[in-house]
C-alpha positions as CSV (number, residue, x, y, z in Angstrom):
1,X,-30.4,-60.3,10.9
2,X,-28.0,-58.5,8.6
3,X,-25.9,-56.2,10.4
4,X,-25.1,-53.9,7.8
5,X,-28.5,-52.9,6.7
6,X,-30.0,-52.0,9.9
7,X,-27.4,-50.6,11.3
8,X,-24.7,-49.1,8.7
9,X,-22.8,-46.6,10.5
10,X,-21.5,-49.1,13.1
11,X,-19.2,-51.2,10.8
12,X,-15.8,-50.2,9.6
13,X,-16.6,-51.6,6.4
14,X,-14.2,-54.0,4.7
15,X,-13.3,-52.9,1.0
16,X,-12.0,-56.4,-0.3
17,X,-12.5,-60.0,0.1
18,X,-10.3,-62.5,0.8
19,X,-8.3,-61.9,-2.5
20,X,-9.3,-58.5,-3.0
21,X,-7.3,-55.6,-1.8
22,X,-7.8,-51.1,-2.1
23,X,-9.6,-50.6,-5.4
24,X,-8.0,-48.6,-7.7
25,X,-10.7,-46.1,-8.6
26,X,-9.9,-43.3,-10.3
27,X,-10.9,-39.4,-9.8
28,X,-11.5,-37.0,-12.7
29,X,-9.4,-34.1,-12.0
30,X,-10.9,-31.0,-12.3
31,X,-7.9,-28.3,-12.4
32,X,-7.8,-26.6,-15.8
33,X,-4.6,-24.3,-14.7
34,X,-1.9,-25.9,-12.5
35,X,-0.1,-23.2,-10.4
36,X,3.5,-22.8,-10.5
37,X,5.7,-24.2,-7.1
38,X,9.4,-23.1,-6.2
39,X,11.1,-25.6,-4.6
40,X,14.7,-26.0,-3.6
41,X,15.7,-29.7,-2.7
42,X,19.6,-30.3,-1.9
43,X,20.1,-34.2,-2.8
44,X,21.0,-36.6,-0.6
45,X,21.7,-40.2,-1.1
46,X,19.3,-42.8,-1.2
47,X,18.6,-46.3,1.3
48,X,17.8,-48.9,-0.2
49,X,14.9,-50.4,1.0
50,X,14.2,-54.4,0.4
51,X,10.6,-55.2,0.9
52,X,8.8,-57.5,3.6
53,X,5.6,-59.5,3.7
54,X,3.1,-59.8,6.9
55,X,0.8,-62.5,7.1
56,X,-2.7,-62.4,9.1
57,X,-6.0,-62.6,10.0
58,X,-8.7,-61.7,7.7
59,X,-12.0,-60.3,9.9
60,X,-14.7,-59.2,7.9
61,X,-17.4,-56.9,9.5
62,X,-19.5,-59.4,11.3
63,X,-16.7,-60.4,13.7
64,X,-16.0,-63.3,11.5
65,X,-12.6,-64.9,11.3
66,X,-10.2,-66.4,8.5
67,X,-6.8,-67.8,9.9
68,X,-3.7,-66.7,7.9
69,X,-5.8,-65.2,5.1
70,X,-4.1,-62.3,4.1
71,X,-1.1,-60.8,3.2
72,X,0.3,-57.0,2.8
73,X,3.7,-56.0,1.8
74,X,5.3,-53.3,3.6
75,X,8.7,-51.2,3.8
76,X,10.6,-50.6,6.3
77,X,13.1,-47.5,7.1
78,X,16.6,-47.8,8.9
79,X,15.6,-45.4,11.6
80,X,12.1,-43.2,12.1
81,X,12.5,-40.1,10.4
82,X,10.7,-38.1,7.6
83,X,11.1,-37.9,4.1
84,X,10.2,-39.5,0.7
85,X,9.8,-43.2,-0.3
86,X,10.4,-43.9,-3.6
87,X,8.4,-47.3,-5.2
88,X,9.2,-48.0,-8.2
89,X,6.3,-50.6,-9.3
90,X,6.3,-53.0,-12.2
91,X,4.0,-55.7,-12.9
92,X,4.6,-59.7,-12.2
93,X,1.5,-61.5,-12.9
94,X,-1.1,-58.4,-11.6
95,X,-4.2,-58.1,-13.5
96,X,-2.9,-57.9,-17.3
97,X,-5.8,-56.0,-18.6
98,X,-5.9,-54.1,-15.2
99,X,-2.5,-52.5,-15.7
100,X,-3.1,-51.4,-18.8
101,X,-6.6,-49.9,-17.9
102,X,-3.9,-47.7,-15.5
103,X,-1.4,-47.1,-18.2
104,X,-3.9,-45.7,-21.2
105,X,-6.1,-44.0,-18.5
106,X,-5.8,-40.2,-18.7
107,X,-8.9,-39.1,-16.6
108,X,-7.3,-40.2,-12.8
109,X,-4.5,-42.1,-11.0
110,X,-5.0,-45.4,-9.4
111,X,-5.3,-45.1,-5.6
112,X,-2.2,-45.9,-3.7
113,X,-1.7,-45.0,0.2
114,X,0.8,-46.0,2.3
115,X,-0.7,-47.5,6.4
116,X,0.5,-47.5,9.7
117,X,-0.4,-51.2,10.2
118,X,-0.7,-54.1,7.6
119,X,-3.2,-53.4,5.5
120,X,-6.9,-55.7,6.3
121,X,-5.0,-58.0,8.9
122,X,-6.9,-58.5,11.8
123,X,-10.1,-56.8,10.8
124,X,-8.0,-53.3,9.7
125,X,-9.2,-51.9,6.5
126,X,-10.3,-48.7,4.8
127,X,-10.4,-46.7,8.1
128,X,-6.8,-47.7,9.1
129,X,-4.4,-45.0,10.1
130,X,-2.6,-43.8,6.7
131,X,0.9,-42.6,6.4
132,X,0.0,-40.5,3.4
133,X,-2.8,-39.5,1.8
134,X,-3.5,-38.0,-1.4
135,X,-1.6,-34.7,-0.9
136,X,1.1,-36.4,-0.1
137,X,1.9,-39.0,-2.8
138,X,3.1,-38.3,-6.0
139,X,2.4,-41.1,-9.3
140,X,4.7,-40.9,-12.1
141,X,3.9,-43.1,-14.8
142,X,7.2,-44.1,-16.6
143,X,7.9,-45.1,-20.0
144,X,3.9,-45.3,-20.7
145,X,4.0,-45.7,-24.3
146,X,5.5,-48.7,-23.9
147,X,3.6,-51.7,-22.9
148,X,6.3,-53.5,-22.3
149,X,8.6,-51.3,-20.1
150,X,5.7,-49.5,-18.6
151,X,6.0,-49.0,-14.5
152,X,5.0,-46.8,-11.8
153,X,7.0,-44.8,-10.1
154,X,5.6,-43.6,-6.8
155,X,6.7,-41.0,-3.9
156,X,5.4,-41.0,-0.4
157,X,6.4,-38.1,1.9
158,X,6.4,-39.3,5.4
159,X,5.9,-36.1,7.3
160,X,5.4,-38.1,10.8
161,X,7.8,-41.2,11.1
162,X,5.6,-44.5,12.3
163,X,7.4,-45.8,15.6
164,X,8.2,-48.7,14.0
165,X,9.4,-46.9,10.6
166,X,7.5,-49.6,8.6
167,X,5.2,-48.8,6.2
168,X,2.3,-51.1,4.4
169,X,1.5,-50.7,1.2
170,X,-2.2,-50.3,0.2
171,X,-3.6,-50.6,-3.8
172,X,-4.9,-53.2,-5.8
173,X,-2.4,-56.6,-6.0
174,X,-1.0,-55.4,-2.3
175,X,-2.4,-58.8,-1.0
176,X,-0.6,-61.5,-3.2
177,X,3.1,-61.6,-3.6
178,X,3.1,-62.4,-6.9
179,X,1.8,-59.1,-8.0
180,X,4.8,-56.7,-8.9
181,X,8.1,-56.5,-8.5
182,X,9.3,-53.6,-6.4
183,X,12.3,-51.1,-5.9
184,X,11.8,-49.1,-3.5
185,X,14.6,-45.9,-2.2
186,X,13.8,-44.2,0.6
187,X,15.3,-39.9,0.6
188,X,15.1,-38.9,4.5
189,X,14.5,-35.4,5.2
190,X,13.1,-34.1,1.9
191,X,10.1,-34.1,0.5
192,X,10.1,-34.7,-3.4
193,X,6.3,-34.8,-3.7
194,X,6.0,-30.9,-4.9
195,X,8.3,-31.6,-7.3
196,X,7.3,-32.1,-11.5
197,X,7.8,-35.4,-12.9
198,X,10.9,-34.0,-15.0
199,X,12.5,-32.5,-11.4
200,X,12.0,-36.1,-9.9
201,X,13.7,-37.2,-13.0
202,X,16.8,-35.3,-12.4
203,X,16.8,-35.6,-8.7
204,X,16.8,-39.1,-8.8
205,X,19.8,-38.7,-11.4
206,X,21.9,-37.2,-8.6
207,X,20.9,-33.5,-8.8
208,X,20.3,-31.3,-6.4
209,X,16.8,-29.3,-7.2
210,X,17.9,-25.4,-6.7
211,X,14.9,-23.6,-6.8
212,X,12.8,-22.9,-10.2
213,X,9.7,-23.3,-11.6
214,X,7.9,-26.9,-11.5
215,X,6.3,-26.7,-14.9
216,X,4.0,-29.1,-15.0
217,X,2.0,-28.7,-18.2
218,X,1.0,-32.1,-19.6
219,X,1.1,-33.2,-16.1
220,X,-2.0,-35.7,-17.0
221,X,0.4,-37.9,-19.3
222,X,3.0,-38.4,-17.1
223,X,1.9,-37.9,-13.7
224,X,-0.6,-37.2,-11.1
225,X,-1.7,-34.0,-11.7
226,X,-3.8,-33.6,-8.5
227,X,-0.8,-34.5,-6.8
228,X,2.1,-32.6,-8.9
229,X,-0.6,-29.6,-8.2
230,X,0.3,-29.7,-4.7
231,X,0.1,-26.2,-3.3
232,X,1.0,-27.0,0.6
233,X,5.3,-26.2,0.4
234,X,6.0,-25.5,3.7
235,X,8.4,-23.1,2.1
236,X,5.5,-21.3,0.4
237,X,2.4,-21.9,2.8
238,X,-0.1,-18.9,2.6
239,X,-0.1,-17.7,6.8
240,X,-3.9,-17.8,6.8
241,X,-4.5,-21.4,5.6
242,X,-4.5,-24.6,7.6
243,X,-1.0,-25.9,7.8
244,X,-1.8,-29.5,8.8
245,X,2.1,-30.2,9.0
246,X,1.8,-28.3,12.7
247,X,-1.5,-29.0,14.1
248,X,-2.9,-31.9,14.6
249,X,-6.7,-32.9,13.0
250,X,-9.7,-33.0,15.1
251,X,-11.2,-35.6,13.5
252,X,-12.0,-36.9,9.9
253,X,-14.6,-36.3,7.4
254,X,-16.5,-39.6,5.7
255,X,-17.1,-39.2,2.3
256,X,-20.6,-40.5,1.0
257,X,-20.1,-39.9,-2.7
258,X,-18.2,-39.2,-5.9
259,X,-19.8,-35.5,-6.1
260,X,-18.2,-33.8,-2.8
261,X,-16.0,-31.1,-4.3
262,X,-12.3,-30.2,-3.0
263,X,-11.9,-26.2,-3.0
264,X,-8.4,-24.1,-3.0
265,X,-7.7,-21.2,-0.7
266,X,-9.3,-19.0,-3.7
267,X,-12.5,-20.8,-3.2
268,X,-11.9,-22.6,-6.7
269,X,-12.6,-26.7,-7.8
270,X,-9.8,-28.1,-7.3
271,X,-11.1,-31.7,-7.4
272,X,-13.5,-34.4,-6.5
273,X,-13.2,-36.6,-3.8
274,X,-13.6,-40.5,-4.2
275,X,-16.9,-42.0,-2.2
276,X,-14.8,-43.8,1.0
277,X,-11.6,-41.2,0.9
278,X,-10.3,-41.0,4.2
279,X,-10.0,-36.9,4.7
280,X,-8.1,-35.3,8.2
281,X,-10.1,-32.3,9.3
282,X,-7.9,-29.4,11.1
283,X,-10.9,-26.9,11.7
284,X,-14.7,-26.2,11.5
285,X,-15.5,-22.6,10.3
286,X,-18.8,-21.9,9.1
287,X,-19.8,-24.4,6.6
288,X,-16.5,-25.5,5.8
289,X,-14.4,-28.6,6.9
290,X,-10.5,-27.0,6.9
291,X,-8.4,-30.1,5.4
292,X,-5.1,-28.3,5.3
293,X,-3.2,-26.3,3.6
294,X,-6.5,-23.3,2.3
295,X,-8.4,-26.6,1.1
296,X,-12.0,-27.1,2.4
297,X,-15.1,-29.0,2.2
298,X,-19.0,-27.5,2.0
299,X,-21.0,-29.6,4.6
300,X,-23.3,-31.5,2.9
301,X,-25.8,-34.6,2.7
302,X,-22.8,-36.4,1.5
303,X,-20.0,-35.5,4.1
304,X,-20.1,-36.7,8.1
305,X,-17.6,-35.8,10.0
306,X,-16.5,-38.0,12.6
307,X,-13.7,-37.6,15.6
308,X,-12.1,-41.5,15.0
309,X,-12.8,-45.0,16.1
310,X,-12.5,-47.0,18.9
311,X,-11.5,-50.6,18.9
312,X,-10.8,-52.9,22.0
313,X,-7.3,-54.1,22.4
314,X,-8.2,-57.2,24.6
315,X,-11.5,-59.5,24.3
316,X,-15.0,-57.8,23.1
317,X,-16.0,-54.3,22.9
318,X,-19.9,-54.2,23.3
319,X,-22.6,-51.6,21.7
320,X,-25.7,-50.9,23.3
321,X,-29.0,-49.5,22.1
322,X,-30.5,-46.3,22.7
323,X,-32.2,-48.3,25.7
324,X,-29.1,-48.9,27.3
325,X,-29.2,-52.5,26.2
326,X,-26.2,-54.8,24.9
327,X,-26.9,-54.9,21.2
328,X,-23.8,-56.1,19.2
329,X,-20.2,-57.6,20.3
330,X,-17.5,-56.7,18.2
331,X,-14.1,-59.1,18.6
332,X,-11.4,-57.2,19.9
333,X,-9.1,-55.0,17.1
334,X,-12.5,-54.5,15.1
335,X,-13.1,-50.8,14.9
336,X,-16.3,-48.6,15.1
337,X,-16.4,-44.7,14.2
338,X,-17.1,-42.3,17.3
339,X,-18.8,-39.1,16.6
340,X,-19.4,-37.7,19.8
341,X,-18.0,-38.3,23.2
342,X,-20.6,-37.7,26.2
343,X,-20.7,-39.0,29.4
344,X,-18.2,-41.2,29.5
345,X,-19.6,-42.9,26.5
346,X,-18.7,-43.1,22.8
347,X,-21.5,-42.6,20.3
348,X,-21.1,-44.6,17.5
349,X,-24.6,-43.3,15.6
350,X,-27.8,-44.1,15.9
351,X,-28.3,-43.5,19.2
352,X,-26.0,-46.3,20.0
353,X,-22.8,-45.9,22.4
354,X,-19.9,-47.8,23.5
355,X,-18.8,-47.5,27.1
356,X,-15.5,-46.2,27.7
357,X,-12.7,-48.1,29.9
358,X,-9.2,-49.3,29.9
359,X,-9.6,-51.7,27.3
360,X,-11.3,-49.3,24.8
361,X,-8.9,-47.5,22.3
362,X,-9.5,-44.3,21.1
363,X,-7.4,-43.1,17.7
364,X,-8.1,-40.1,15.0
C-alpha cells in the first residue's frame, strides 16, 4: 500500500532526497509600483558569525530511516536577541549552471529561509518551524554582471530570537558542505530588511540610515523586489492591519498551487504564492486569511488552513481510522498536520485522529 496516495494529507511531505535539499523555485512578482518606505536605522557594529554543520538522520515519510544521511549548515548568535543576519553567499562547487540560472533570472528570487531546527534531520522538512519567511528576508544579488564575482548577499530579520540563537539555513546546496563559501554578520536590534539594496550598501559601509526614501526602482536587477517591497515597518504600520510582530498566529495556511494570489491592505496583487509556502495566519474575517501586516488570502480550492502539527517526542505516535481503529504508526519526531482539535483528539484529515497525551507535541 502506498501511503501517500490514499491518504495524502497525513504526511509531512519531504521536499528532497537524500542529496537534495529546499528547491529554489522562483515566484513571478506581480507589483508594477513599489511604494516608498521611511526608515531610520542608527548603525551598530557587526558579530562575526563563523558557520557550523549538523549531521543527522534522514526520515522520509513512510517512517523510514537513513543513519547520518544528512547535513544542514546553520549560524549561531552570541546571545538570543533580534535583529538582522547578514549571509553573504558565493559558490564553491554548487550547481554551475544552477547559479547562473539565479544570477541571469529576472522573473523571481531563489527561495532561502532560515529554521529553528536543522533543516530535514530526523524526519524535519518543509513544515519545520521557520525563523523567517518571505517578508522577512531580503536577496541582494551583488556584482551580477559578473560571472565571476557574482554572490548573494542575504538579510534575515530575526524578530523572535530561537532559545538556542542558532539558526539553519534552508535553499538549494544547504545539505553538502562543499556548496558555498559563506560570510555571515549578524546586526542585533535592527532590522535592515525594509531597507533598498543601495541603503544596505551604505549601512554595511558603516553608515547610519537617517530616515529618507528607499527608492527602489529597478529593484528586479539587484534585489528582491517582493521583499525590498516590504510594507510591514513597525515604524509605519497602518493601525487597522494585522501586525504579526505582536500577536501571535492561529494557525497556518497550506498552499495547493502557484495561482493563490497575495493582496495588500488596498485590496491590490501584490504577488503569488509558491505551491508548498509555509504562510502564518493571524485572523479569519470573512473570506480572508489575515497574514500580517494588511496582507490577506481569498479562501479557495487551493488554500487549507490548518492550526499546526503534532509529532511524538518519545516512541510512536499512532493514527486511527474513522472507525476508531489503529491505522498508521509514525516513528517518533515525524510530524502530521492537525486541523481541528475535538475531544481530546487531533484530526489530522480524513476522518482520521491522533489521540492526545503527554508524549504528543503540539506546535503552530
Amino acid at each position: 500500500m502506498i501511503i501517500k496516495k490514499t491518504l495524502p494529507v497525513l504526511l509531512t511531505s519531504a521536499a528532497m532526497l537524500l542529496s537534495a535539499s529546499p528547491s529554489s523555485l522562483h515566484v513571478t512578482n506581480l507589483v508594477t509600483k513599489v511604494e516608498a518606505a521611511t526608515v531610520s536605522v542608527p548603525y551598530v557594529k557587526p558579530e562575526v558569525i563563523q558557520e557550523q554543520w549538523a549531521v543527522g538522520d534522514y526520515v522520509d515519510s513512510v517512517g523510514n530511516v537513513v543513519k547520518d544521511a544528512v547535513k544542514n549548515v546553520g549560524f549561531q548568535t552570541s546571545k538570543a536577541e533580534s535583529g538582522t543576519l547578514v549571509l553573504e553567499i558565493r559558490r564553491n562547487q554548487y550547481c554551475e549552471p544552477c547559479w547562473e540560472k539565479i544570477r541571469t533570472s529576472t522573473n523571481g528570487t531563489p527561495r532561502i529561509l532560515l529554521y529553528a531546527e536543522p533543516y530535514q534531520l530526523d524526519g524535519r522538512d518543509d513544515y519545520a518551524e521557520k525563523v523567517t519567511d518571505t517578508v522577512n528576508t531580503a536577496i541582494d544579488y551583488m556584482n551580477r554582471d559578473s560571472k565571476e564575482d557574482y554572490y548573494l548577499r542575504v538579510s534575515f530579520y530575526i524578530k523572535k530570537p530561537d532559545s538556542d540563537h542558532t539558526y539553519w539555513l534552508g535553499m538549494a546546496g544547504s545539505n553538502d558542505p562543499k556548496s558555498y563559501y559563506f560570510k555571515a554578520y549578524f546586526y542585533p536590534g535592527v532590522n535592515l530588511v525594509p531597507l533598498s539594496k543601495a541603503e544596505r550598501d551604505q549601512y554595511f559601509k558603516g553608515q547610519s540610515i537617517n530616515g529618507g526614501s528607499s527608492n527602489n526602482s529597478g529593484s528586479n536587477n539587484n534585489s528582491s523586489s517582493s521583499n525590498n517591497s516590504n510594507k510591514t515597518n513597525t515604524n509605519n504600520s497602518n493601525k487597522t492591519n494585522t501586525n504579526s510582530s505582536n500577536k501571535k498566529y492561529i494557525g497556518r495556511l497550506v498552499i495547493k498551487s502557484n495561482n493563490v494570489v497575495l493582496y495588500n491592505s488596498k485590496g491590490k496583487v501584490y504577488r503569488k504564492l509558491r505551491k508548498n509556502e509555509d504562510v502564518h495566519v493571524y485572523a479569519i474575517k470573512g473570506n480572508r486569511y489575515l497574514v500580517g501586516g494588511g496582507y490577506y488570502v481569498l479562501k479557495n480550492k487551493d488554500t487549507a488552513f490548518y492550526l499546526g502539527t503534532i509529532y511524538s517526542k518519545k516512541g510512536d505516535m499512532i493514527i486511527y481510522n474513522s472507525k476508531g481503529k489503529p491505522y498508521k504508526k509514525l516513528k517518533a519526531k515525524q510530524t502530521v498536520k492537525v486541523y481541528a482539535v475535538k475531544n481530546n483528539r487531533y484530526e489530522v484529515g480524513g476522518g482520521y485522529y491522533v489521540l492526545s497525551g503527554s508524549n504528543i507535541v503540539f506546535q503552530r
